[in-house]
VEXLOGU-343702 format. One record per residue (C-alpha): z, y, x; residue in one letter; residue number from 0. Coordinates in steps of 0.02 Angstrom, whole numbers, always signed. Layout:
// residues N
SITE      zz      yy      xx  residu  num
SITE       Z       Y       X       a  NUM
...
This chain:
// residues 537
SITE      zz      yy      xx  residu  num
SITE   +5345   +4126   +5968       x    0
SITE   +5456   +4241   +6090       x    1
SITE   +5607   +4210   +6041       x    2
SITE   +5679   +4386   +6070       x    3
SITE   +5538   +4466   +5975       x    4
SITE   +5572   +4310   +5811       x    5
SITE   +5756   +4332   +5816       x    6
SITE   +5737   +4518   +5783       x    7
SITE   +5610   +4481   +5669       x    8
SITE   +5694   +4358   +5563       x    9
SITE   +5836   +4456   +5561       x   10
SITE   +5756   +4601   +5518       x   11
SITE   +5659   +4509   +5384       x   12
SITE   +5803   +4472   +5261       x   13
SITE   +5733   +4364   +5129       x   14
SITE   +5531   +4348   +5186       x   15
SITE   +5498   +4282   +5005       x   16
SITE   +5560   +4416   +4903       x   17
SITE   +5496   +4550   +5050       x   18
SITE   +5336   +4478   +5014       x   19
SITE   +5350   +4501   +4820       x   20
SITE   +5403   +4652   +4842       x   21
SITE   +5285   +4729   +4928       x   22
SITE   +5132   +4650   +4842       x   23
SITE   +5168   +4653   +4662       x   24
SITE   +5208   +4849   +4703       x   25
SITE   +5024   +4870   +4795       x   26
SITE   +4954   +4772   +4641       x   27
SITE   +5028   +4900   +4504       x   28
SITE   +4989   +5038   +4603       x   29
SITE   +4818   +4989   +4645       x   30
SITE   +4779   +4920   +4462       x   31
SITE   +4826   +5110   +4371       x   32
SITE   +4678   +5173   +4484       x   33
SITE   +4561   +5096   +4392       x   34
SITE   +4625   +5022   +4242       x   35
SITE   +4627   +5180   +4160       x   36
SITE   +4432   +5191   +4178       x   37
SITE   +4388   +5072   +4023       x   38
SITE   +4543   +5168   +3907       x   39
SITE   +4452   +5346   +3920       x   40
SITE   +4358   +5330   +3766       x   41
SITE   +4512   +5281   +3639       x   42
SITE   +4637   +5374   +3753       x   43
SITE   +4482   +5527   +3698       x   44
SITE   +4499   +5485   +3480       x   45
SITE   +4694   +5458   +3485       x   46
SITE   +4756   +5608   +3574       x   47
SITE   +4585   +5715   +3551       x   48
SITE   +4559   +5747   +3694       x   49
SITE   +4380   +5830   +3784       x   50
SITE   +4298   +5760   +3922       x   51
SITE   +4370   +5865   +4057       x   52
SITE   +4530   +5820   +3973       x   53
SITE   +4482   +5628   +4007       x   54
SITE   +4412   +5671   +4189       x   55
SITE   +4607   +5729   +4252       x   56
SITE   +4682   +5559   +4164       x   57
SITE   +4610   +5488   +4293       x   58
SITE   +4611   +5618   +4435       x   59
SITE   +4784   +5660   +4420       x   60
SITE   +4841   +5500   +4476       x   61
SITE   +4721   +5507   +4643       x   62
SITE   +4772   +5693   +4665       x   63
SITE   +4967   +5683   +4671       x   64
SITE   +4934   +5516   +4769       x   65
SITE   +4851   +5597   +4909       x   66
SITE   +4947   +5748   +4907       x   67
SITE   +5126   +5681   +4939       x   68
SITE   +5050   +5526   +5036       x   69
SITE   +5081   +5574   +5194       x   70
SITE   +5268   +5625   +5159       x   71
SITE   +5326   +5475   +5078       x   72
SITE   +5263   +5368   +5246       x   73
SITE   +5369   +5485   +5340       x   74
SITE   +5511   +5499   +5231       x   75
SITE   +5497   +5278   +5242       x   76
SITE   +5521   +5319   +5450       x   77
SITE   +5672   +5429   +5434       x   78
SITE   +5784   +5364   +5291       x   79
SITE   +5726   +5169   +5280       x   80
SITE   +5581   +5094   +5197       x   81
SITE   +5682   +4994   +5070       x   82
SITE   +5779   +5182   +5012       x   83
SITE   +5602   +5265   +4979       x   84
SITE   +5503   +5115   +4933       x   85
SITE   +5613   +5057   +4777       x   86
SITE   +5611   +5279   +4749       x   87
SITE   +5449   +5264   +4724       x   88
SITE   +5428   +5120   +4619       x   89
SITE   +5573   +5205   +4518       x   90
SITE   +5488   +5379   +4500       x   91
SITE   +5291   +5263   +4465       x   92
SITE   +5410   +5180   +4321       x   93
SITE   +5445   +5329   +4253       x   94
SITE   +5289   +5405   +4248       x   95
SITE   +5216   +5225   +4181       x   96
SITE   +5333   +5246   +4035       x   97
SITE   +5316   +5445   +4009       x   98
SITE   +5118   +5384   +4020       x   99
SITE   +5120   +5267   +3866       x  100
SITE   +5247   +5365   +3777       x  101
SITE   +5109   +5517   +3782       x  102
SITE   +5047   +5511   +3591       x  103
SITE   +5247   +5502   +3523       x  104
SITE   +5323   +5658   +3595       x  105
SITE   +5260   +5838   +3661       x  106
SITE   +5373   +5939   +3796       x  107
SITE   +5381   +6122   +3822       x  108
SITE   +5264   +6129   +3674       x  109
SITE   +5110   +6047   +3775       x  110
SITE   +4967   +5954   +3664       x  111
SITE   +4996   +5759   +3711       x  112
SITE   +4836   +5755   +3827       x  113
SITE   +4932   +5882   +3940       x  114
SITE   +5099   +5746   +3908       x  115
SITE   +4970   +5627   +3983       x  116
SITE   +4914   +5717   +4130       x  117
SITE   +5104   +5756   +4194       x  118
SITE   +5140   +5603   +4175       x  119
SITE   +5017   +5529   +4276       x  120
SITE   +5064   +5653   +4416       x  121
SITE   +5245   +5577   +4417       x  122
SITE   +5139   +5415   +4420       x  123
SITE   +5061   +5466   +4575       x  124
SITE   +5200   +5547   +4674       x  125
SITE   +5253   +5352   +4655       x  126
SITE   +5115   +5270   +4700       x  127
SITE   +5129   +5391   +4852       x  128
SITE   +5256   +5297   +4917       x  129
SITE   +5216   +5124   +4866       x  130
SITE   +5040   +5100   +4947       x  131
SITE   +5084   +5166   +5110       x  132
SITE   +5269   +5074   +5130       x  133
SITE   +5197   +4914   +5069       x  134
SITE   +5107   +4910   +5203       x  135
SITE   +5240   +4948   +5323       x  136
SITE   +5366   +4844   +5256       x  137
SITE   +5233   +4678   +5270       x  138
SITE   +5214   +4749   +5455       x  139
SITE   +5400   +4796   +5523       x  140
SITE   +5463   +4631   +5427       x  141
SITE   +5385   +4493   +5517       x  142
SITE   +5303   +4430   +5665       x  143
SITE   +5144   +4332   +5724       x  144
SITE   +5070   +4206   +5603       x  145
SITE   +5195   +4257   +5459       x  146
SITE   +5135   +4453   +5492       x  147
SITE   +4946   +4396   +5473       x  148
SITE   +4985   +4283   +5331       x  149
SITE   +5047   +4435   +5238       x  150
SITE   +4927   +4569   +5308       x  151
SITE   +4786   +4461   +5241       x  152
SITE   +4889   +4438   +5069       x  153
SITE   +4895   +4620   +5062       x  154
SITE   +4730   +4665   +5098       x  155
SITE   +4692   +4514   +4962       x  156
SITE   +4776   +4571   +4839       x  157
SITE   +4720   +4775   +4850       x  158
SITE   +4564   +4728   +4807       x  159
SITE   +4617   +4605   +4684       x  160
SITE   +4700   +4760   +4577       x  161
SITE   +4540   +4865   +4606       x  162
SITE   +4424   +4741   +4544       x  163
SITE   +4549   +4655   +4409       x  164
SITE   +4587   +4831   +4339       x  165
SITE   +4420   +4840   +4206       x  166
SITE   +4466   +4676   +4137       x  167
SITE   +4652   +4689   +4115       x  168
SITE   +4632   +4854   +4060       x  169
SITE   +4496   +4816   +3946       x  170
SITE   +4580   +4659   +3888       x  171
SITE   +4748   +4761   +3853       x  172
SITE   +4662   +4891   +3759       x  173
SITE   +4577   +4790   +3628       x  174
SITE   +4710   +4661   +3612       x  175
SITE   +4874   +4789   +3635       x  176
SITE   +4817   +4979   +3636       x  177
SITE   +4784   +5086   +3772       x  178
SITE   +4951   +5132   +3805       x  179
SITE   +4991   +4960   +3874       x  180
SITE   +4876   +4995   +4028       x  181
SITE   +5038   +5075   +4065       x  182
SITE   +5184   +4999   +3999       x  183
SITE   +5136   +4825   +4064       x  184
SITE   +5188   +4908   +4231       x  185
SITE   +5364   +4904   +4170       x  186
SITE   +5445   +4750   +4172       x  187
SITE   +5279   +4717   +4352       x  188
SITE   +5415   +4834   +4419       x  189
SITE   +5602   +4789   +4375       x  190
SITE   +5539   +4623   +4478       x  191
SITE   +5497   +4717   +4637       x  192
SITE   +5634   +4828   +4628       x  193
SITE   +5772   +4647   +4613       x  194
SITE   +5643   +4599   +4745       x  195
SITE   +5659   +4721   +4858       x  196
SITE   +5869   +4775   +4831       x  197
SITE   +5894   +4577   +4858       x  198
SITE   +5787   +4558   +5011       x  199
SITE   +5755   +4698   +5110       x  200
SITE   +5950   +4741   +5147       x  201
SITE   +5920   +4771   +5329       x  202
SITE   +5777   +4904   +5294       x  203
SITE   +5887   +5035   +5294       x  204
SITE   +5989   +5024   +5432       x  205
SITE   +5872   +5000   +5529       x  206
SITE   +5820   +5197   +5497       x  207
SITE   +5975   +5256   +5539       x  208
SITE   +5996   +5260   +5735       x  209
SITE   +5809   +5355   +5726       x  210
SITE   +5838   +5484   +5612       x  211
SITE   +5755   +5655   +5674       x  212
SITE   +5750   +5813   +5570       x  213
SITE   +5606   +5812   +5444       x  214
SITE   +5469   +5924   +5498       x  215
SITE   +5419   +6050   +5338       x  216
SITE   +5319   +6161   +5392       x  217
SITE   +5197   +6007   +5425       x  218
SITE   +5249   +5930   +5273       x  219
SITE   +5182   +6086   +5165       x  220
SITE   +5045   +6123   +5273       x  221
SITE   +4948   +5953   +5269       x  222
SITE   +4998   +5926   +5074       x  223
SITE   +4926   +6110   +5042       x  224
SITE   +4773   +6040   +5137       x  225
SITE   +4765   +5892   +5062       x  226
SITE   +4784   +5968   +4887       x  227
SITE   +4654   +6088   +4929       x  228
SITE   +4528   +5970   +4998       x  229
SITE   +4546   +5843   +4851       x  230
SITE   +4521   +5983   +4706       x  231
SITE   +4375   +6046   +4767       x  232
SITE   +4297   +5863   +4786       x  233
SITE   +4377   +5843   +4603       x  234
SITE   +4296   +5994   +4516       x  235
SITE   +4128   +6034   +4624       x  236
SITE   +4028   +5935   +4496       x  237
SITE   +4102   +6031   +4344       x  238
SITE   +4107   +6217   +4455       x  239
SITE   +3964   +6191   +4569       x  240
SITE   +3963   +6158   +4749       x  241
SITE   +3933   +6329   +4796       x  242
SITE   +4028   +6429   +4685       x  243
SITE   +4160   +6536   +4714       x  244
SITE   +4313   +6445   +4676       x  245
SITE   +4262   +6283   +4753       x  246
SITE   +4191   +6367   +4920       x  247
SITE   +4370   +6445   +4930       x  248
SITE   +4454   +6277   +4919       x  249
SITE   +4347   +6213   +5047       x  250
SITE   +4386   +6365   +5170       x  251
SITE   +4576   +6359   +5127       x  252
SITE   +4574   +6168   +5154       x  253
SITE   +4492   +6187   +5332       x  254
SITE   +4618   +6341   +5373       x  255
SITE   +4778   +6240   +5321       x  256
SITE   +4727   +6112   +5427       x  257
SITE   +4708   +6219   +5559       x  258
SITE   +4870   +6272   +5526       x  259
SITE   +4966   +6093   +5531       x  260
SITE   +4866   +6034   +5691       x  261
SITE   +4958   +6209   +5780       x  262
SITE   +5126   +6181   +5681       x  263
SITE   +5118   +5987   +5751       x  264
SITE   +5068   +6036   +5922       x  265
SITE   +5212   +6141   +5954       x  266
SITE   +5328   +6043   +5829       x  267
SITE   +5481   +5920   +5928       x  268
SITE   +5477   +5827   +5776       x  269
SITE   +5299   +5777   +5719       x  270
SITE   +5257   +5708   +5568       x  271
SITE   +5116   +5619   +5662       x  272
SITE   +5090   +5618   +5844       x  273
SITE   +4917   +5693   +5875       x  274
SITE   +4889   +5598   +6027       x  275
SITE   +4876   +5432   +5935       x  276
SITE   +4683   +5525   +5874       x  277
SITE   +4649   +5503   +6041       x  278
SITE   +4672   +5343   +6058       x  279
SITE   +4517   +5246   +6028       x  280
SITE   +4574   +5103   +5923       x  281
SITE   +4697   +5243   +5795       x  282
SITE   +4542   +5362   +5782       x  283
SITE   +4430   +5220   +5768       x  284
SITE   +4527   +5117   +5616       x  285
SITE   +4569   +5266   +5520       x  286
SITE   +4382   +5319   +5523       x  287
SITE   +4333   +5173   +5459       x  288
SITE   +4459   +5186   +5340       x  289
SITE   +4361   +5346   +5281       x  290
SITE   +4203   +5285   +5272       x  291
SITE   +4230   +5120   +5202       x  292
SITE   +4323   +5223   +5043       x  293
SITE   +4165   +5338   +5035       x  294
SITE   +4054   +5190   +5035       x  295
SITE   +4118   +5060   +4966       x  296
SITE   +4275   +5104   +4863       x  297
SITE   +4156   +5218   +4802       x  298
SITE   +4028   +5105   +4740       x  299
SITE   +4121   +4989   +4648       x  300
SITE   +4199   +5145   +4521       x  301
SITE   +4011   +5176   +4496       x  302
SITE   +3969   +4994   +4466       x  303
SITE   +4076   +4980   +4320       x  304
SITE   +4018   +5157   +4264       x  305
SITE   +3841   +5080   +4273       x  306
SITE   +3891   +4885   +4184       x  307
SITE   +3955   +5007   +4042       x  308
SITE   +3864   +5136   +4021       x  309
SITE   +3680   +5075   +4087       x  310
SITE   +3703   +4917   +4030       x  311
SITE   +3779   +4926   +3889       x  312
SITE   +3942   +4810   +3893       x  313
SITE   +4122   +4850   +3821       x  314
SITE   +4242   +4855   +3962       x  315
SITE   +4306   +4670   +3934       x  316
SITE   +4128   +4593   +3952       x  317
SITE   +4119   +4724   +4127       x  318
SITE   +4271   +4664   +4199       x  319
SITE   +4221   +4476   +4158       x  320
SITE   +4051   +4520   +4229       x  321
SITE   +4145   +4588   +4388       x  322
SITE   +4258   +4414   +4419       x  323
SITE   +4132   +4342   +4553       x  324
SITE   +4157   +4499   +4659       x  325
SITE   +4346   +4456   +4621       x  326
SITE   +4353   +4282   +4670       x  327
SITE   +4251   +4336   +4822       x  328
SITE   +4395   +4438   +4896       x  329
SITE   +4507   +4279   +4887       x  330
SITE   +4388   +4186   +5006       x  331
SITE   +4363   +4331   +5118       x  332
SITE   +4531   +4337   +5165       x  333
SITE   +4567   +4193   +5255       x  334
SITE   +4405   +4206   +5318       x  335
SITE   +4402   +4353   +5390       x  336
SITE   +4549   +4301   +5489       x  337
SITE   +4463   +4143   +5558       x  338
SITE   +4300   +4240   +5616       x  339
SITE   +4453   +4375   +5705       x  340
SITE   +4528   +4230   +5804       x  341
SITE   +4329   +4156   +5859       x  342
SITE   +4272   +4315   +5917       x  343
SITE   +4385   +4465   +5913       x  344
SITE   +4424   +4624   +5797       x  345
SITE   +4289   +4716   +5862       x  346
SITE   +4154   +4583   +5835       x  347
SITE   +4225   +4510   +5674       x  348
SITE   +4272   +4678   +5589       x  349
SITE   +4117   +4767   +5644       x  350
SITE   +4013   +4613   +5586       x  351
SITE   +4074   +4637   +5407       x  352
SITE   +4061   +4789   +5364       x  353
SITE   +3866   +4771   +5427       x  354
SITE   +3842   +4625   +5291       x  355
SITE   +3945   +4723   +5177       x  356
SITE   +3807   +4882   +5193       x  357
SITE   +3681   +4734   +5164       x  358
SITE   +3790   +4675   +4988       x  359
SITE   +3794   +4871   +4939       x  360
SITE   +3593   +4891   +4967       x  361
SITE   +3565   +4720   +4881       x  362
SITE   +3629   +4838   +4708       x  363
SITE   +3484   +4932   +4719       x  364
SITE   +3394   +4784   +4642       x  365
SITE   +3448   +4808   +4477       x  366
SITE   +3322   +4814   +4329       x  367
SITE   +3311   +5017   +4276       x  368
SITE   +3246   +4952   +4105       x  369
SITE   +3347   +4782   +4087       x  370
SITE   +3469   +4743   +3951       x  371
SITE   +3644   +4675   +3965       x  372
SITE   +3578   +4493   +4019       x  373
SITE   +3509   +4580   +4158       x  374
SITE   +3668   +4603   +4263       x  375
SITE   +3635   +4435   +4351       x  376
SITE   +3532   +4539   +4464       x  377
SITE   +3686   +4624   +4519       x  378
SITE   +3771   +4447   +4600       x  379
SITE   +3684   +4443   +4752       x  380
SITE   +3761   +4612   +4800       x  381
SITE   +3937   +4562   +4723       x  382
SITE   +3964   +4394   +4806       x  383
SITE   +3932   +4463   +4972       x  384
SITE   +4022   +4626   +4955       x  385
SITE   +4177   +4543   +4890       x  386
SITE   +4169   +4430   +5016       x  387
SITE   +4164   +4561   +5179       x  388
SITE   +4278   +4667   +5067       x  389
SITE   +4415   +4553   +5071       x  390
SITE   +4382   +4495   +5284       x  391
SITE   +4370   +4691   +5310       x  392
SITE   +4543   +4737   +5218       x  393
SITE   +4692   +4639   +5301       x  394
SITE   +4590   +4683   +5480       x  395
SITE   +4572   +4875   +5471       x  396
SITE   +4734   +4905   +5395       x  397
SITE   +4833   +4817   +5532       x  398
SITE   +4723   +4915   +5679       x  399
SITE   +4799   +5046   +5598       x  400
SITE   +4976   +5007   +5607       x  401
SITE   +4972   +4901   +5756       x  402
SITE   +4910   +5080   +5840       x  403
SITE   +5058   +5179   +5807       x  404
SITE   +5231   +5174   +5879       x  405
SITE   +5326   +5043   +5777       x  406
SITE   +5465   +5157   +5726       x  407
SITE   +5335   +5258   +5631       x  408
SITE   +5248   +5136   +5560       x  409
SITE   +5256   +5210   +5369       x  410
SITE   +5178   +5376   +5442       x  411
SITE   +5058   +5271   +5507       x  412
SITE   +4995   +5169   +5368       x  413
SITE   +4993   +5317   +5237       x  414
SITE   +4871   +5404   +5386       x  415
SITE   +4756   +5259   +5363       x  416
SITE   +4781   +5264   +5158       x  417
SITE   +4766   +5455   +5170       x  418
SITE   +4613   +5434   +5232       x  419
SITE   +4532   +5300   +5125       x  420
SITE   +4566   +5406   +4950       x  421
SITE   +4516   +5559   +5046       x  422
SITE   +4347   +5469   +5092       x  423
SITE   +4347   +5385   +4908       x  424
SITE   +4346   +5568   +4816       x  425
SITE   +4234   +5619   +4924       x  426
SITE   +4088   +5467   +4909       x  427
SITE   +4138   +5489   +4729       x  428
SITE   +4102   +5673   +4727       x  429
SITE   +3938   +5622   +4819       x  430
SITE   +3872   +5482   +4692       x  431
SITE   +3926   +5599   +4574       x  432
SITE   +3813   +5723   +4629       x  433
SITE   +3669   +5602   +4636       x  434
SITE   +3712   +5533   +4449       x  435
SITE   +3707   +5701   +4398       x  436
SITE   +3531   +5743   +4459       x  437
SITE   +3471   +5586   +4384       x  438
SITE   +3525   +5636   +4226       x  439
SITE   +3466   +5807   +4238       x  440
SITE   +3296   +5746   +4256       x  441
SITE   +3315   +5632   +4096       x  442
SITE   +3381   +5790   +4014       x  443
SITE   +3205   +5876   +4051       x  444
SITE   +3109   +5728   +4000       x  445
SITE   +3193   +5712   +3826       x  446
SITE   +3158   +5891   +3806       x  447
SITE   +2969   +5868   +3837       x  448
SITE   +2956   +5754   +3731       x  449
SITE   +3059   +5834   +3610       x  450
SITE   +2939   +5967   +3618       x  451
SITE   +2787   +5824   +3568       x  452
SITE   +2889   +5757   +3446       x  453
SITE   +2911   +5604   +3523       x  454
SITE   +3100   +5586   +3558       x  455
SITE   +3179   +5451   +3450       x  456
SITE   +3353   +5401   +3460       x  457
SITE   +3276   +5228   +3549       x  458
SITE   +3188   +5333   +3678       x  459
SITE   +3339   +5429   +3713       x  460
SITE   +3452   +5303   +3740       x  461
SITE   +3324   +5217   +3864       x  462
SITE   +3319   +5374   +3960       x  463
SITE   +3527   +5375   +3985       x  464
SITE   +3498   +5218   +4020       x  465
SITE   +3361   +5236   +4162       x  466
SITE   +3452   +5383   +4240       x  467
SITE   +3614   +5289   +4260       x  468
SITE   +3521   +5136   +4337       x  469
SITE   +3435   +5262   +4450       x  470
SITE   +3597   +5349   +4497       x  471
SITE   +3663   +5191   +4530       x  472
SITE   +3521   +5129   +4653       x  473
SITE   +3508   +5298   +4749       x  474
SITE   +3723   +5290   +4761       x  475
SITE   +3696   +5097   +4823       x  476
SITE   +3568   +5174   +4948       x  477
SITE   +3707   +5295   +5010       x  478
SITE   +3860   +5172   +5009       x  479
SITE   +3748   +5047   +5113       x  480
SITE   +3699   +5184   +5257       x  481
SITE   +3903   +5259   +5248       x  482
SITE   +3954   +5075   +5281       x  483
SITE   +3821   +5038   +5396       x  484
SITE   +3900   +5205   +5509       x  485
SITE   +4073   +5122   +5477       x  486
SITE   +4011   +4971   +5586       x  487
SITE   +3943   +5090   +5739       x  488
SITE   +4103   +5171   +5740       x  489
SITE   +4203   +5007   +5757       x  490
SITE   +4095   +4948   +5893       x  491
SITE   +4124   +5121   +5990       x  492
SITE   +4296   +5130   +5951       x  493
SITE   +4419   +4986   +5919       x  494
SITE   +4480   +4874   +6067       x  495
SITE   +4508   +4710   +6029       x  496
SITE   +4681   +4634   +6009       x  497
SITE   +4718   +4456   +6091       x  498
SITE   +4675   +4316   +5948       x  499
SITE   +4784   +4165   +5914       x  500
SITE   +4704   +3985   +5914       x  501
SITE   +4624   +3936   +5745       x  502
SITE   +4737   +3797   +5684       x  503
SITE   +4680   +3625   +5708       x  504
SITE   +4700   +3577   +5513       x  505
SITE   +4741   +3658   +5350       x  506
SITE   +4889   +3767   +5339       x  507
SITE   +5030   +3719   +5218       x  508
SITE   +5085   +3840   +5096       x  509
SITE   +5222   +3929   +5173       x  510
SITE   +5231   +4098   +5244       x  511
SITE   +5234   +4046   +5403       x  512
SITE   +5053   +3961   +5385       x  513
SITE   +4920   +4048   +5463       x  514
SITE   +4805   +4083   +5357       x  515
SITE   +4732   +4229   +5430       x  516
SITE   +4748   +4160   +5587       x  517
SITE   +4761   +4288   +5702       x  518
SITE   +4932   +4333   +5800       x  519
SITE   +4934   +4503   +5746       x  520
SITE   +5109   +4495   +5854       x  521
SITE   +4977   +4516   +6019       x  522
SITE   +4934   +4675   +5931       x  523
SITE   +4961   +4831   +6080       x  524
SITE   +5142   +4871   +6079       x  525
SITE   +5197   +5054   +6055       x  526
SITE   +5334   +5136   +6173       x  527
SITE   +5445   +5277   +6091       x  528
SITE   +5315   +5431   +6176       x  529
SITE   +5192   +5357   +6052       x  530
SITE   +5065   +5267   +6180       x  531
SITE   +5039   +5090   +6173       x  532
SITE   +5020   +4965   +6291       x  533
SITE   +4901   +4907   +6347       x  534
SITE   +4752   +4970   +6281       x  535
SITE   +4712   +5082   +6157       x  536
């Protein structure tokens, strides 16, 4: 290792164990309250009475502020030091948490408890705002070489450990505990990263402070109006319609305020993002990717556990036990993924998986439209492989990312690549949405038929829902597959590869500086201070 580069690293680094906790178990709980909130809808819909556009924003409130103040919490990370914002966010997510599953005691301002709910789950999302991004960045400005790739690949591990995970701990908490617990449990999850991250990322700070520049606001409020523009009409086009009035507006005012930041940037001497780094290959290329693997495959997996549940059948335990071999499939992907990286490069390896990965998506489509619950064995050809290439893909595309910016802006950089993701997720949700929704449609008209016959028994019925959401759920797999599929083009036309370390002649021990993903992602191009990186890009 260069020993000017590991000095400043290790110095830098503090305490790499409780870095390390930190910034995972805060991914993990704000990961996990994306979907563990899925399987609580229905008794979150009896206690507090709530309707089922009520239910849609518990969820969507979350994702919204998320997005929405994304951007601004990587930046704010840059400026004033990652440690100051990171353990602000967990704070303000801890709050929320508690404000969350405190929602059926108490009523503010004289709103019902459902409305409690959803402003608390805003608060929740401002947090997570800052979390998901500066995890990220913390893993990356901490450490250097094998110890960065050990922890890249733990992070991209563990994200999709809390995606997966979140049906069966949420489903698990709700019938053993009560649904406010999908909540609360983040509690005392979060005292331990904040010790974690007050004891061990000391230097974080003062790091930020020879750097500081002036905050840029008018980019700030442009790209959060965008983003909050964009992400309600992606929200509420299913419920409005596509083409009506109100959504069509959000669409045009999203695409004008965006107009709007790339001018206020351009002329800006204090960019929140450096629009150059777009025209870098590798930058434009990663975050891209980014998009499309959240429209595809992010995507897919909120509509598999829609269709375990509601196609199939199952309670929301026996779903999230039913989606463990997708789980353990991430673990092994991992390490993997970092192997195949050092063999035969980023672009090769990264562009490789997400082609098997469109494979694992199409392999959904052979589910059984009539089958019962026994007949969700049909669904782990897709899962094993998907899991798998989902946790390779991960670590990989969220260090291109980082590794593409200049490394004072790291935090900017790695909410970019987030930003884009849950962007790309609402929208392939949106999509599948749209193609549930004309599935069911046409079961609506074929109940009615026979309704007219007298025909339509309760039996019937229910085997029409049934068929329409296995339908839904093959044409979505269809889509996911071919979205993926265009992720892997756009790696080979984009990314560059970055040098690979030597795989390591025998097992690695269990320290953090074993390489488990063993790639130096030290080798990655270096940024200077203009925001170009050297040497290619």
């Amino acid at each position: 290792m260069p020993t000017t580069h590991a000095s400043h690293a290790s110095g830098r680094a503090g305490k790499p164990g409780l870095i390390m906790l930190a910034a995972l178990l805060g991914l993990f709980i704000a990961l996990l309250d994306v979907t563990v909130v899925t399987v609580a809808l229905p008794t979150i819909s009896t206690d507090l009475h709530a309707s089922f556009s009520d239910l849609e924003w518990v969820a969507n409130a979350y994702m919204l502020a998320l997005a929405v103040f994304i951007v601004t919490a990587g930046r704010l990370g840059d400026l004033y030091g990652q440690r100051r914002v990171y353990t602000a966010g967990v704070s303000v997510f801890l709050i929320g948490s508690l404000a969350c599953g405190s929602a059926a005691k108490f009523s503010v301002f004289g709103w019902s408890h459902i409305a409690v709910l959803h402003a608390a789950r805003v608060v929740q999302g401002i947090g997570g705002a800052a979390i998901l991004p500066l995890s990220l960045a913390i893993i990356y400005s901490s450490f250097e070489g094998k110890k960065r790739a050990v922890g890249l690949m733990l992070w991209g591990a563990i994200g999709g450990l809390a995606t997966a995970l979140g049906p069966l701990i949420g489903g698990f908490l709700v019938e053993k505990a009560g649904w406010e617990w999908i909540f609360l449990v983040n509690l005392p999850i979060g005292a331990v990263v904040l010790v974690a991250a007050m004891a061990g990322m000391r230097a974080h700070d003062r790091s930020a402070r020879g750097r500081r520049t002036s905050l840029d606001l008018p980019g700030l409020v442009t790209v959060s109006a965008a983003l909050l523009c964009l992400n309600l009409a992606l929200v509420n086009g299913s419920n409005w319609g596509w083409t009506s009035g109100k959504d069509l507006g959000l669409f045009v005012a999203a695409v004008a305020l965006t107009g709007l930041f790339l001018v206020v940037e351009a002329r800006s001497t204090a960019p929140i993002m450096n629009l150059s780094w777009f025209r870098r290959p590798s930058f434009g290329g990663s975050v891209l990717t980014g998009f499309l693997l959240g429209a595809g495959m992010f995507a897919a997996l909120f509509y598999l556990s829609i269709y375990l549940q509601n196609g199939l059948g199952l309670t929301a335990m026996q779903t999230g036990v039913r989606l463990l071999p997708l789980t353990l499939m991430l673990i092994v992907g991992a390490p993997l993924g970092g192997r195949l990286v050092a063999r035969f490069g980023v672009r090769t390896a990264l562009s490789a998986a997400l082609a098997v990965m469109a494979v694992g998506l199409a392999l959904f489509t052979l589910i059984d439209p009539h089958g019962g619950s026994g007949s969700w064995t049909r669904l782990l050809p897709g899962m094993l492989v998907t899991g798998l290439t989902l946790g390779m893909v991960m670590p990989i595309s969220s260090e291109l990312t980082v590794a593409a910016a200049p490394q004072d802006q790291v935090g900017v950089a790695a909410s970019a690549g987030t930003m884009f993701r849950q962007v790309g997720n609402a929208m392939g949700i949106a999509l599948m949405g749209a193609l549930m929704t004309a599935q069911a449609t046409s079961a609506h008209k074929a109940a009615a038929h026979l309704a007219q016959k007298g025909a339509l028994t309760p039996q019937v019925m229910e085997t029409l829902q049934r068929t329409a959401v296995a339908h839904g759920t093959q044409h979505g797999a269809w889509y996911a597959a071919a979205v993926t599929l265009a992720g892997a083009v756009c790696v080979l036309v984009f990314v560059r590869d970055l040098k690979p370390a030597a795989v390591p002649s025998q097992a690695p021990a269990a320290t953090y500086d074993a390489p488990a993903a063993p790639y130096d992602a030290a080798s990655a191009p270096a940024a200077d201070s203009r925001g170009t990186n050297r040497p290619v890009g």
